[in-house]
N, C-alpha and C positions, 0 to 999 in steps of 0.2 A: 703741397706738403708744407707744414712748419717748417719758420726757421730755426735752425738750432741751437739750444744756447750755448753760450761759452763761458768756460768756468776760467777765469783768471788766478793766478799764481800769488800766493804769500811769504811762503817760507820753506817749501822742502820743495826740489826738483830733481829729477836722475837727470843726471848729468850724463849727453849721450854719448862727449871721449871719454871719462873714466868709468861709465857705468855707475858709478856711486851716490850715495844720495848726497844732496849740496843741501847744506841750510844755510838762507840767506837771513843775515841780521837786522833785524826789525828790534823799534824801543820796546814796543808789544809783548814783543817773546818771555820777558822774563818776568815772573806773575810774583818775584817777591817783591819787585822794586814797583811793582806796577799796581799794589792792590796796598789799600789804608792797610795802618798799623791797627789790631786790636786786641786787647786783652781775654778777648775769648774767641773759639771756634765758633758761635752761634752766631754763624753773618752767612749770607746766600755768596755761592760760588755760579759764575756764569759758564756752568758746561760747556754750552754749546762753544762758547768763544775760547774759552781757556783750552778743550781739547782740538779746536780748528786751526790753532797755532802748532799742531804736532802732525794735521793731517799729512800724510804721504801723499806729494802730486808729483806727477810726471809729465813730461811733455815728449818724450820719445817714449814708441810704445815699448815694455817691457820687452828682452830679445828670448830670455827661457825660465824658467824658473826661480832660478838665483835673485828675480829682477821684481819677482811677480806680485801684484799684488791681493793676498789670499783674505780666506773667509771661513766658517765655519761655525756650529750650532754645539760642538763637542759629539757630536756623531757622524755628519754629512758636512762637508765642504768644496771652497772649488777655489782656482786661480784663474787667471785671463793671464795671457802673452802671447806673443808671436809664434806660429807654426814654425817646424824647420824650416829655411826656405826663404821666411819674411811674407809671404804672399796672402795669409791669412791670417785669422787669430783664434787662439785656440783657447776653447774652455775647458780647463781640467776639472775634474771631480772625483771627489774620495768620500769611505765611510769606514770609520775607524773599526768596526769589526770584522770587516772583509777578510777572512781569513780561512785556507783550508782547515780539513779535519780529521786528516788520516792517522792511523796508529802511527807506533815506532817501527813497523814492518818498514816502512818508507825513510825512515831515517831521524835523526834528532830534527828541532822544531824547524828550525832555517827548511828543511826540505818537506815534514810530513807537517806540520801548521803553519806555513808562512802569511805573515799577510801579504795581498795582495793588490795590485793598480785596477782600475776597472774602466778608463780610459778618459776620452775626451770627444766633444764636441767642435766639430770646425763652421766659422761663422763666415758663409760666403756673400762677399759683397759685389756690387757692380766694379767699384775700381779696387786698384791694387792698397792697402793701406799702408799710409807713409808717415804718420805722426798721429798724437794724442794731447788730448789737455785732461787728466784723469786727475779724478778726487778722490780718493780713501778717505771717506769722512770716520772720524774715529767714533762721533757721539752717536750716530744714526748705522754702523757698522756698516755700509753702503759704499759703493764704487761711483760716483757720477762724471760727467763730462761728454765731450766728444770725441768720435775717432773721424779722423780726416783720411781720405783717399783719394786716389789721384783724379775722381770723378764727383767726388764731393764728400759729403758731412754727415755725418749718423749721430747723434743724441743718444748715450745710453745712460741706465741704471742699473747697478747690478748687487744684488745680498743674495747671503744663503740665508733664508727664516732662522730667528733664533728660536723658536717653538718647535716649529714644524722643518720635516723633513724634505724640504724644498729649495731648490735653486734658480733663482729666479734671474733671466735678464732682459730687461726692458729696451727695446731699441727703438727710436724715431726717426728715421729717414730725411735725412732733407734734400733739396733740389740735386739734382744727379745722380744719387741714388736711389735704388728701387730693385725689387727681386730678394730681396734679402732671404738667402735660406738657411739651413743647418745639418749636418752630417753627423754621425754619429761613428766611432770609433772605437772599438771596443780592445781592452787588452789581453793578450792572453792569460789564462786562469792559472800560473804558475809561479813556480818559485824564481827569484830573482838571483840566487844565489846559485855561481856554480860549484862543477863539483860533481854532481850524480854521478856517480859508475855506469855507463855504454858497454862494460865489456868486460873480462875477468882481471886486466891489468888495472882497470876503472876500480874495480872491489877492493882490488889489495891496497890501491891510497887511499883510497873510504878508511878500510877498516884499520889499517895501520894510524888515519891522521885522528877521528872519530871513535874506537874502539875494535879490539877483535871482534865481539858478540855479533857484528853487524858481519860478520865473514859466514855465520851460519840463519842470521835472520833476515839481510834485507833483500828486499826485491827489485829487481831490478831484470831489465830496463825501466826505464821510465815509463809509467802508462798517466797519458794527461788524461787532465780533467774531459769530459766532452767538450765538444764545439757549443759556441753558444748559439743563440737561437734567436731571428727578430717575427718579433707578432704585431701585426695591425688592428685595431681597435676601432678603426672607424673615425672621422672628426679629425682627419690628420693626429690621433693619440699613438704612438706607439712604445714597444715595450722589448727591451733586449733582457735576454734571459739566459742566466749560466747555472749550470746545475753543475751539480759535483762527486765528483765521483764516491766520495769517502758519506754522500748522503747531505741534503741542504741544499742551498740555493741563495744566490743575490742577481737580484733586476733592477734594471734604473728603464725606469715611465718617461715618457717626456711627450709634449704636444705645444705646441703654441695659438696663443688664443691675440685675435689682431682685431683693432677698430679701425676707425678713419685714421690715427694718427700714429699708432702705437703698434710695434710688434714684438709679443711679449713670448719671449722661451720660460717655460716652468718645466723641472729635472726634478724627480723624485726617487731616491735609492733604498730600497729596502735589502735585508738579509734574513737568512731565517735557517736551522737546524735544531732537530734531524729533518724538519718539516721542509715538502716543496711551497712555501707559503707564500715566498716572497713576491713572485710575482701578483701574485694577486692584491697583496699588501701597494707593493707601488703604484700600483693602476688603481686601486680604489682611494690612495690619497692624492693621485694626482687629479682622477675628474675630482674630488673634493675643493680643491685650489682651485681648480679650473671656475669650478660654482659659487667660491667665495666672492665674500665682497674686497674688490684690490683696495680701497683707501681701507677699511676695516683690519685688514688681514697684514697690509704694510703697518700699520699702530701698531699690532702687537707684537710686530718683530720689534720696532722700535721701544716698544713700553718695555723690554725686558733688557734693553743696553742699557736705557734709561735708570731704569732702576740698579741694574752691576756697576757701573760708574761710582757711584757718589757713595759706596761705600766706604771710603778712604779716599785720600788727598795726599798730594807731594807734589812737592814744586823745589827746586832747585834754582842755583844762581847758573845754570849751566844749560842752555837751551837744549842741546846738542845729547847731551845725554837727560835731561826732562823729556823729553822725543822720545828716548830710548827705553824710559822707564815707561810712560804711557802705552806705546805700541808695544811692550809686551804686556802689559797690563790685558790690553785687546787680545793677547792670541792666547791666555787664558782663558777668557772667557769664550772662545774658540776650541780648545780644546780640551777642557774637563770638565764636567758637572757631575753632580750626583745622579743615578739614574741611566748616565752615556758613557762616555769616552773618559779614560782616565788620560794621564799626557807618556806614551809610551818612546822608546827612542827617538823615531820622528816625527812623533806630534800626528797630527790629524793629514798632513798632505804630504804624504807618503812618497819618493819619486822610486825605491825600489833599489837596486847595486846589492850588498852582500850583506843587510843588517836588515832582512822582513821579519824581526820579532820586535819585543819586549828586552829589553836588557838590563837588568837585575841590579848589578854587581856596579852601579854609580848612578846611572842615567835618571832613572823612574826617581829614584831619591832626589839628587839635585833638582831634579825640573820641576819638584814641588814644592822646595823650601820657599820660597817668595807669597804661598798663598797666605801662608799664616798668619805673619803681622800684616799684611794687606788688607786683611779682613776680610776675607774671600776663602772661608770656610768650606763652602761649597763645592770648591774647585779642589779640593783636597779631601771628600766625603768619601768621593768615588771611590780613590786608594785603599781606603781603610775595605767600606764596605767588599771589595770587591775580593781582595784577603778571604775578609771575614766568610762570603760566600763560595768562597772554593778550598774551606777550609780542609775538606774531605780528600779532596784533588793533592793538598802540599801534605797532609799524611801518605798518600799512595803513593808519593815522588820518594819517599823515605826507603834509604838501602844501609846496611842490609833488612831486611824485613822486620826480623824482630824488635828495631827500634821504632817501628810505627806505632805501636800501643802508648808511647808518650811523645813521642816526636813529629818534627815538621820540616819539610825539605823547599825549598826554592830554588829552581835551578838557574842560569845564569841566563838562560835562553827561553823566553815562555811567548805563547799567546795569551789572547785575552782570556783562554780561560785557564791558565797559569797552571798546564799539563806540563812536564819535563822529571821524569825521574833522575836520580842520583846520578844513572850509568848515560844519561842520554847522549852527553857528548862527553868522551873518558877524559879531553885534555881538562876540563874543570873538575872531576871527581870531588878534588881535595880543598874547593871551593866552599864552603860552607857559611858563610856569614851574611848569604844576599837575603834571607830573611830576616835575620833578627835586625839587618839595615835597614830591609824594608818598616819595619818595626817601629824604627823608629822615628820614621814619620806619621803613624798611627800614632805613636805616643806624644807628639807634638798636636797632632789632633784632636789629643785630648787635652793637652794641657794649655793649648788656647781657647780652648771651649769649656772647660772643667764639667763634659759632661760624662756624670758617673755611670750611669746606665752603659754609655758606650765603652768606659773600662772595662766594668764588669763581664758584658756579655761579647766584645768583640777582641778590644787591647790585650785583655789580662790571660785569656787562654792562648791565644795564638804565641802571645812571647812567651807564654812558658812552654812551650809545646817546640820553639824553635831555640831555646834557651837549653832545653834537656838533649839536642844534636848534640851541643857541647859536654853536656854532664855525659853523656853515654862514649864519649870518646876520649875525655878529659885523663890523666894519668896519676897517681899519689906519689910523690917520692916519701923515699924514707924521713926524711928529716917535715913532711908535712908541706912542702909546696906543692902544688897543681902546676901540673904542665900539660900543654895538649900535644898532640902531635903535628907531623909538618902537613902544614895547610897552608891555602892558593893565596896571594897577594895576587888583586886584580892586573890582569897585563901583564904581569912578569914569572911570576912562577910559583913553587913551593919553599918556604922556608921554617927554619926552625923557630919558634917562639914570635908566629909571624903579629906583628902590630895589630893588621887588621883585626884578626881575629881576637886578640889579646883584648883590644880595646872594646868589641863589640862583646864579648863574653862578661867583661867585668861589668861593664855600662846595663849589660841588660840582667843580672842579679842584684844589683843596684834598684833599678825599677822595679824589681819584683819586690823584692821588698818593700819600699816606699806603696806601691798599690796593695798589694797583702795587706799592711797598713792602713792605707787608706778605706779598703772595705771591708775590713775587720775580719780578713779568711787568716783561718786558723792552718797555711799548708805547711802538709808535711817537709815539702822541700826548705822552708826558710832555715834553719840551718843549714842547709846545703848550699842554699843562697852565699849566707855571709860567710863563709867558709873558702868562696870565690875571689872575694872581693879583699880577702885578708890575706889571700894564700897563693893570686898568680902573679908570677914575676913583675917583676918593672919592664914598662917598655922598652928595651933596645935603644940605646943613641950612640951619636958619636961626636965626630967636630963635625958633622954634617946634619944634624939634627937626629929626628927620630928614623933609626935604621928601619929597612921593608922587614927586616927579622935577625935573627941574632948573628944568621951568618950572611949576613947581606945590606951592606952599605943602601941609600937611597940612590937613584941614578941620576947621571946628570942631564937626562935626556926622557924625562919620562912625562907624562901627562895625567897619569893618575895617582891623584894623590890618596888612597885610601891608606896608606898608611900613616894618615895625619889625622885620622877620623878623632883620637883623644883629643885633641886643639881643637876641632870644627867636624861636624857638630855635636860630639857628646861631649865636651866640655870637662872630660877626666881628669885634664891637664889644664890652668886656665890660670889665668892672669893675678888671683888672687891669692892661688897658693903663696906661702909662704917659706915653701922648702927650699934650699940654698939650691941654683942652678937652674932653675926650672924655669923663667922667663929667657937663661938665656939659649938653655934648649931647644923654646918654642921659636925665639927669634931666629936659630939659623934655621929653624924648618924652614920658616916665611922665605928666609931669602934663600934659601936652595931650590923651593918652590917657585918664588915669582920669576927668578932668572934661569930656568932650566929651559923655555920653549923660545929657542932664535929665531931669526925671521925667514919666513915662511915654513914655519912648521905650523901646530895646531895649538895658537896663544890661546884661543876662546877657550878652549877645553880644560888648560891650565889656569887660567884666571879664574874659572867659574868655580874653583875651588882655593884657590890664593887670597883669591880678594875677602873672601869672607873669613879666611882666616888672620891677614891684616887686618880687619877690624875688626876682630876679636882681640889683637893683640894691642889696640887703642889706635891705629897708626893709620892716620887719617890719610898723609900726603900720599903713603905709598900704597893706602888702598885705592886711592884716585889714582893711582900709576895704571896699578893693574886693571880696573876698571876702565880705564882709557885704554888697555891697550885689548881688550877684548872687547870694547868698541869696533876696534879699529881693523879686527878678524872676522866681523862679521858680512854674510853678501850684504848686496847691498837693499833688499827688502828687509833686511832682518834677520836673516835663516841662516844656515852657515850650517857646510860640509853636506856629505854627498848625499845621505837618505832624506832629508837633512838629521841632523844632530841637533835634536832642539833644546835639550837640557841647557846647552852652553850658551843659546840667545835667553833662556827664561833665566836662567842666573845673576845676570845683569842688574833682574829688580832686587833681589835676596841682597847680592852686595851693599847698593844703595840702601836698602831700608837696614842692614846692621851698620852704617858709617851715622844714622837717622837715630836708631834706638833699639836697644838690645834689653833683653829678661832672661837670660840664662840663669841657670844654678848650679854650681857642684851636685853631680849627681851624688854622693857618698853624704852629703846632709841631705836631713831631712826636712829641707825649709826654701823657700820660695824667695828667688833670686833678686835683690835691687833692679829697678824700671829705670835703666841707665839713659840720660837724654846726653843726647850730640855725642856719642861717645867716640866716635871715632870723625872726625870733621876736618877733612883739610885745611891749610890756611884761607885757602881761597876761599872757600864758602863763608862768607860771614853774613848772607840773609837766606837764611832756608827756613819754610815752614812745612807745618804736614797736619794732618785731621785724623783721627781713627784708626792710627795704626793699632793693633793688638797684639798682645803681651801675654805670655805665659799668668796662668793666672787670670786671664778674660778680663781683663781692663783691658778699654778703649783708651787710647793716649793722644792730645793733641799738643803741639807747641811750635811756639815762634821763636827764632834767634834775627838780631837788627843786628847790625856792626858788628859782629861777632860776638856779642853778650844777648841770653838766653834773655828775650822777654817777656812770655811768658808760659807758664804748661797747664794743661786740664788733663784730668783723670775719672775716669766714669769706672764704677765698679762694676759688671756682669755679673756676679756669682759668690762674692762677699769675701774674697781670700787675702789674706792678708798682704797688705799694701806695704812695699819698702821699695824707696826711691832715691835715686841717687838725683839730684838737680841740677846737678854740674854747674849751681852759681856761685860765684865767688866772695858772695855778702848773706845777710843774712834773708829770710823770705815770711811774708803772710803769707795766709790762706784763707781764700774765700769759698763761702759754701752755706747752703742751709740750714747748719748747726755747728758751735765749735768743734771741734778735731783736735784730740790729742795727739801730740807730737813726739815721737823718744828715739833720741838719735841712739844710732845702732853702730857704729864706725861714724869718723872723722866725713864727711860729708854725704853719708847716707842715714836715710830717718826713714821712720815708721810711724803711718799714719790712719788710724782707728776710722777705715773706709768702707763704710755697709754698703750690702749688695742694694744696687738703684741708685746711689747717691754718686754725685759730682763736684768736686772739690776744683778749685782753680789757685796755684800756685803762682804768685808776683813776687820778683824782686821786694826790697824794704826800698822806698825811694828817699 
């Protein structure tokens, strides 16, 4: 047998007393100090190297999941870590639509559509395994290295295909080991969540905690899914198969194919409803794989990271978090694309405890704000489209009935196919603003792409469809203000003239307008629009910032900020207003928000929304607080909290890239926001550069800061919309570019510059 190679350590290793990842300080590490200075982005960046300084290594094998390190296609994925026990290693695997199908007879979605685990592989070796030298290469999305055991040395490789529905691990044997097998572990087909009724005292806290309705409709006991079922194929291929009861099916294929050197596990998982399909789906892509060509087949998982990488660029003076923005960078591209998986509570690797859905009302929003200016459109398609095609589905969720002829419902709890009526679960009834939230990352979607087609036929019906919840509930007083009724602030309760709602109501008759506009529809409702926008209250505040609603203070103990959503991200309330009070409104949000979660509660969760609203409010040092300190609440893979909760790790990049560069607008004009560079920058940062971040408006943006002075920015137009930029230089600037450019300053350091769609302009200091 080969010997094995061994892959030596650079800069990240789990530390195996604290469990935590350790970066060691290398000159290497930091790519502003380490790369020439130049006056434009049109210079080669060395991938490979630049992201091998952020790869995750370990040298103790991961102990469970918290530690693991994962993979994933945005449909199929898997982890590697230690079995309980320590005695093996175990391969998990997941596929983000795994999920039952049953009616509401069965209960709201946690019980009659949960998604669900589908298990693991165990990789038995000759000796016991006692250590690891693993690579998470990030450019190649690949696991490499060796695992050592107490009999000798194994060589492995391991991806999940970024094309293909396949997991693939490659193992090489060296001297003392031999026999290498694998076991297949299947979990059961149920909900994670308890809770179901056993018995008629079982029903009365269903229906009491859940709703009465379910005291005359659910069924119970419990009847599980069937048993699953394993079938042999011949060729050492085999095929486990779980069918379902409510109708469907999901199977994962596996077979290993071995040379003289090499033994190689390939895992393929298919799903399928109302059809028994699946199975057969896995088993004919897996002989597929099995037939393909392995250098060929390895290229085009590679060719397709290759190609997701260099869409943008960021680099930081900050190792430590450059790492942290890259590696999520990666488990986007892991878990969303158009086509698959969108990013739902727990992201793609699912570990199951009491959140097997979709959750509405924060999660799915947050965990997608980062794709935008990233330029990573794609990872934020799904969202929209996915909307757009269940549109039928968030009309039937509408109660009471008669308001489905113009309205649209989301409920707080859904699966992928985003089933949950009004009544599903009665503690949220009065919940009502998780779509036009969701909404509003459709409308980001469009206003980084400024594609109109997609307003038209997807953005523009669905928010008016979730806009008119509010107009059908909405109340007149005498004297002509709008009031709605008491509706849910997320996690806490119902209040009177609740923020949330308030801000999401005015924010989205605002866009309607603004799109009506923009594609010249003539609707009946735009009066009723501005009528909205003119006529409901001011939000609630106090010396604590913006209250949860008129009769309820903000708490000092909370982690959901949705009632800051006016500050971040619809921008109702915003730095530029002029009204007497209102900055300082916004500043004690910030600080009631960054200093609410003490130590050992849930920081990430609170920062993933703090942070972004410090750097909305320009506050560079204390957005790096916060940003540091949701760091510092994450496992130590990256993941954090128990399904995981992955909104709160994907947040991290959103932060960074608004401290980098912001395009907001006042919703209430009708004009397109200043391309604010370094707005919010610590002191410490004085060399950051970035490529191709995007901006409201479909400009690509790139720019360099030396010493802490801006040297210099590039601006490419997408879509020809008018260009106003704020440069945050403190002299005056040329501009370079293929034809003069007209200049007209707009406000005392922001200008406006005559930028057709395809042309590229480059802004320098005057020297």
């Amino acid at each position: 047998m080969p010997f094995c190679l061994k892959f030596f350590f650079l800069n990240v290793v789990l530390d195996p007393m604290s469990r935590k990842l350790r970066f060691l300080a290398t000159a290497t590490l930091v790519l502003a100090t380490a790369l020439p200075a130049t006056s434009s982005s049109k210079r080669e960046i060395d991938w490979p190297s630049f992201l091998g300084r952020h790869d995750m290594k370990f040298d103790s094998l991961p102990g469970d999941w918290t530690e693991a390190p994962h993979f994933g296609n945005a449909m199929v994925g898997s982890m590697l870590y230690l079995e309980d026990g320590g005695e093996a290693i175990k391969l998990q695997v997941f596929r983000a639509d795994v999920h039952d199908h049953r009616d509401s007879s069965w209960g709201w979605t946690a019980f009659s559509r949960p998604r669900m685990q589908i298990g693991h592989f165990i990789l038995h070796t000759a000796g016991r395994p006692i250590s690891c030298e693993w690579r998470k290469d990030l450019w190649n999305a690949e696991l490499t290295g060796t695992i050592t055991t107490d009999k000798g040395k194994i060589g492995i490789r391991h991806f999940t295909h970024a094309a293909d529905m396949a997991i693939v691990t490659e193992l090489t044997p060296c001297e003392g080991e031999s026999g290498l097998h694998w076991t297949w572990h299947p979990a059961e087909a149920r909900t994670t969540r308890p809770g179901y009724p056993a018995d008629e005292a079982g029903l009365d806290r269903f229906a009491n905690r859940y709703g009465e309705h379910y005291r005359e409709t659910l069924r119970w006991p419990w009847e599980p899914n069937p048993d699953g079922r394993l079938e042999s194929h011949g060729d050492g291929k085999k095929v486990w198969i779980q069918d379902l009861l409510a109708g469907g099916q999901y199977a994962i294929a596996w077979a290993v194919r071995e040379d003289e050197a090499t033994h190689t596990h390939i895992a393929t998982i298919a799903k399928s409803h109302p059809e028994n399909t699946a199975a057969a789906t896995a088993l004919g892509d897996l002989n597929r794989f099995l037939d393909s060509d392995q250098a060929g087949w390895t290229a085009s998982h590679r060719d397709w990271w290759h190609g997701y990488y260099p869409m943008s660029f960021v680099t930081l003076p900050d190792e430590s978090l450059e790492a942290l923005y890259w590696q999520t960078i990666y488990r986007f591209g892991c878990t969303t694309r158009a086509g698959r998986g969108f990013v739902d509570t727990a992201g793609l690797w699912f570990q199951g405890k009491s959140w097997p859905y979709f959750t509405t009302d924060w999660n799915i929003q947050a965990a997608h704000w980062p794709v935008y200016a990233a330029n990573r459109l794609e990872q934020g398609q799904e969202l929209v489209n996915r909307l757009h095609r269940h549109k039928s589905t968030l009309i039937e969720n509408v109660l009471p009935e008669e308001w489905r002829e113009d309205s649209a419902f989301l409920a707080l709890a859904v699966a992928g196919d985003l089933r949950g009526p009004r009544n599903d679960d009665m503690r949220y009834y009065h919940l009502v603003g998780n779509l036009p939230w969701a909404m509003h990352n459709a409308w980001w979607q469009y206003r980084y792409s400024m594609d109109d087609d997609m307003l038209r036929e997807k953005v523009f019906p669905l928010l008016r469809r979730a806009i008119n919840l509010y107009l059908n509930m909405v109340i007149e007083e005498e004297d002509g203000t709008l009031r709605l009724p008491p509706t849910y602030s997320p996690e806490l309760g119902v209040f009177e003239d609740c923020n949330f709602d308030l801000a999401l109501f005015k924010w989205g008759c605002h866009i309607l307008l603004h799109a009506a506009d923009r594609l010249d529809i003539d609707d009946p409702l735009i009066p009723r629009w501005r009528q909205v926008t003119e006529n409901l209250p001011d939000f609630p505040a106090d010396e604590n910032g913006f209250r949860l609603g008129a009769d309820r203070t903000s708490s000092e103990n909370h982690q959901h900020f949705s009632h800051l959503l006016m500050i971040h991200p619809l921008f109702l309330v915003n730095i530029e207003q002029q009204e007497e009070g209102v900055t300082d409104v916004m500043r004690r949000s910030f600080d009631r928000a960054l200093g609410t979660a003490g130590p050992g509660q849930r920081q990430a969760m609170v920062q993933a929304h703090a942070g972004p609203i410090g750097a909305a409010l320009g506050l560079g040092n204390e957005t790096l607080k916060s940003l540091r300190l949701l760091e510092g609440d994450l496992f130590p893979n990256g993941l954090w909290y128990d399904s995981p909760c992955i909104e709160s790790t994907l947040a991290a990049a959103a932060i960074i890239q608004d401290m980098l560069i912001q395009s907001w607008s006042d919703p209430a004009l009708a004009q397109t926001g200043p391309i604010r560079i370094f707005p919010a920058l610590p002191e410490e940062w004085q060399d950051v550069e970035f490529h191709h971040l995007r901006t409201e408006g479909a400009f690509l943006v790139s720019a360099r800061r030396e010493d802490g002075k801006t040297a210099w920015i590039e601006i490419e137009s997408l879509a020809g919309e008018p260009c106003v930029i704020r440069p945050g230089l403190s002299g005056g600037f040329r501009i370079e570019g293929d034809r003069d450019h007209n200049v007209e300053t707009v406000d005392p350091g922001t200008f406006r510059i005559d930028l057709r769609e395809g042309e590229t302009i480059r802004i320098l200091p005057e020297t």
